[in-house]
C-alpha positions in Angstrom: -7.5 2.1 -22.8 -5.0 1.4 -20.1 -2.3 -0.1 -22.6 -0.3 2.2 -22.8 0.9 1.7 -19.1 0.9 -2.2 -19.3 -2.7 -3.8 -19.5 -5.8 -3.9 -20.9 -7.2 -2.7 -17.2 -5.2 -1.1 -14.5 -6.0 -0.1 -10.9 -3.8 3.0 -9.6 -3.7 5.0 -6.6 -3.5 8.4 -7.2 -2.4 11.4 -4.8 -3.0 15.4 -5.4 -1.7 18.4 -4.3 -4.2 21.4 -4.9 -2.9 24.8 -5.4 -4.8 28.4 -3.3 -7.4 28.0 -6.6 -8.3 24.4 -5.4 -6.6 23.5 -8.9 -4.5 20.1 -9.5 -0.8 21.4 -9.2 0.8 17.9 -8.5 -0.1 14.2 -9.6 1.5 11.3 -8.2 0.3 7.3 -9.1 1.1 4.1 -8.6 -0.2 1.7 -11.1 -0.8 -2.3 -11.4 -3.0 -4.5 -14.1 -6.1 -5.6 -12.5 -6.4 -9.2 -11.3 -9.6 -10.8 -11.9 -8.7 -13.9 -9.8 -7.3 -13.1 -6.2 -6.0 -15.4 -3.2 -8.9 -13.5 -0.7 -11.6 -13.9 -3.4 -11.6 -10.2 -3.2 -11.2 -7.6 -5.6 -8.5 -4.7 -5.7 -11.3 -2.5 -5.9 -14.2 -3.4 -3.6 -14.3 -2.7 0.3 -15.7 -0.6 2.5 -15.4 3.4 1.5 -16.8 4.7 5.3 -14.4 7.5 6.3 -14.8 7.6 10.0 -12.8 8.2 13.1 -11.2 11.7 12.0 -10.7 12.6 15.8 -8.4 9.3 15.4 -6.4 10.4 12.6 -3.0 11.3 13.6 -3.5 8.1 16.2 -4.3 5.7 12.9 -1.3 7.4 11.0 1.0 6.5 13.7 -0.4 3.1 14.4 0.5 2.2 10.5 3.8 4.0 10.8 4.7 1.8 13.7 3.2 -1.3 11.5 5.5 -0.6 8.9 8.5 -0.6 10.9 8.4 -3.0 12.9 6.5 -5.0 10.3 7.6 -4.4 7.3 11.0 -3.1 8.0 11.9 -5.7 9.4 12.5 -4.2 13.3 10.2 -6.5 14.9 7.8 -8.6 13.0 6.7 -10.6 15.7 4.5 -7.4 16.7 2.2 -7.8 14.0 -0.5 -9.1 16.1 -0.3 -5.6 17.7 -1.0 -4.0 14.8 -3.3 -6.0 12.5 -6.4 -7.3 13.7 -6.3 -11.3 14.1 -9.9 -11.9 13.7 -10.7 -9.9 10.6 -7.9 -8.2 8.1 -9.4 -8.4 4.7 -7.0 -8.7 1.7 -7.0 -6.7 -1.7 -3.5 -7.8 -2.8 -4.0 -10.3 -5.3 -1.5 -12.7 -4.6 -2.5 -12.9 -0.3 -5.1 -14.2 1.4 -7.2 -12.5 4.5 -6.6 -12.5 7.8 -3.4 -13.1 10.0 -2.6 -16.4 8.6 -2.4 -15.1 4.8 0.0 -12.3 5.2 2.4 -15.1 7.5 2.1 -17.2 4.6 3.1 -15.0 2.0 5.9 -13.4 4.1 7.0 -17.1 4.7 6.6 -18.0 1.0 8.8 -14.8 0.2 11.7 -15.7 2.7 11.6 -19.7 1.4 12.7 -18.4 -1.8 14.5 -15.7 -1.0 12.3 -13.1 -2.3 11.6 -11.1 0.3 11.0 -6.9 -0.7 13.0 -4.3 1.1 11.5 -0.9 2.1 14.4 1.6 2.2 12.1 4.9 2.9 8.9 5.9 4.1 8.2 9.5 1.9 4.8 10.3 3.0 1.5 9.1 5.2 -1.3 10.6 4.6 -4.5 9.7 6.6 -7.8 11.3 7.2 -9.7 9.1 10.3 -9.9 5.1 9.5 -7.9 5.2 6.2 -3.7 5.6 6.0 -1.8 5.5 3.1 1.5 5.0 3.0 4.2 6.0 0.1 7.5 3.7 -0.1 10.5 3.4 -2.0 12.0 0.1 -1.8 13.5 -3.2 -3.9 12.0 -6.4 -5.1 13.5 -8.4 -7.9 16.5 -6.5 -7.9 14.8 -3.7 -9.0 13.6 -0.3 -7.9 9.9 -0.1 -6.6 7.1 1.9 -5.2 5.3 0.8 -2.5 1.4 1.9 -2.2 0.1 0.8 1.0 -3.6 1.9 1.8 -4.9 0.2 5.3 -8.0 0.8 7.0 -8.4 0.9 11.1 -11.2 0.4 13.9 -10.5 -0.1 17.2 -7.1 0.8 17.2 -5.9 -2.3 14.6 -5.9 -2.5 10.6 -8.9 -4.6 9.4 -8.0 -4.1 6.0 -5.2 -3.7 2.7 -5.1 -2.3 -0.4 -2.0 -2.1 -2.2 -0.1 -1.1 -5.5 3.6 -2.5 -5.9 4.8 -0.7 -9.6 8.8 -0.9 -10.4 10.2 2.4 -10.8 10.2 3.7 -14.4 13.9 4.7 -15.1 13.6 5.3 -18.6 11.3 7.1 -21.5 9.9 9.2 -18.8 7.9 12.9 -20.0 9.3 14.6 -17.1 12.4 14.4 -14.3 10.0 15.1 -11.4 10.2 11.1 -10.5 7.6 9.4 -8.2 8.5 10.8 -4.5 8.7 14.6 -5.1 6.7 15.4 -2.4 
């Protein structure tokens, strides 16, 4: 029933905002078609679910901001070690593999051909103990996009990534409130 929005079968993240009545007041997604064959052998979907660490929370949300720019961003992406764990870091993307090794390949395989994304703004992390999501606007192909970044941590390092990378819808759109309204 997903066709509508580009596939037979879609994964999405989705964020709410409840109002004093514990009612939806705000929706936000992200959405992708679902890839039955991955790099990892993993699916977007499966993982571990265990919400621990919530003494750690605001430590974990700042441990993935600092990921993402030095990382991502581009400040310093020789720090990754410091930030993802090198023994385990388990891969939902569908196009990279797991561990260290598969996100340095894909990041080389996107600088060969000059392909590389660009994250232009961080508009929200939201964590609660081993899990941080992160909400970015960026480029890729020349085009607008949303970044969806979902990372979980032990021991102070991510061990795992989920993510959703949709281009930003400019036109036929039900409403003006746009994807980073937050």
């Amino acid at each position: 029933g997903a066709k509508p929005f580009g596939a037979e079968e879609m994964v999405s993240f989705d964020v709410l905002r409840f109002d004093d009545q514990g009612k939806v007041a705000e929706h936000w997604d992200a959405l992708t078609p679902v890839v039955k064959e991955t790099a990892s052998g993993r699916s977007q979907l499966d993982g571990s679910t265990e919400i621990k660490d919530l003494d750690k929370t605001e430590e974990n949300k700042a441990l993935v901001k600092n990921l993402l720019d030095y990382v991502l961003y581009g400040k310093n992406p020789q720090k990754i070690t410091e930030y993802i764990n090198v023994e385990t870091y388990h891969q939902h993307n569908p196009m990279i593999k797991d561990g260290l090794d598969g996100v340095q390949e894909a990041f080389q395989y996107l600088a060969e051909n000059n392909d590389m994304f660009q994250n232009k703004k961080l508009y929200k992390i939201i964590g609660e103990g081993n899990y941080v999501l992160t909400i970015n606007e960026g480029e890729w192909h020349g085009k607008g996009q949303v970044f969806y970044d979902l990372f979980r941590i032990e021991n102070g390092k991510a061990v795992e990534h989920w993510d959703i990378i949709q281009e930003i819808p400019n036109e036929g759109l039900a409403n003006e409130n746009g994807m980073f309204g937050f």
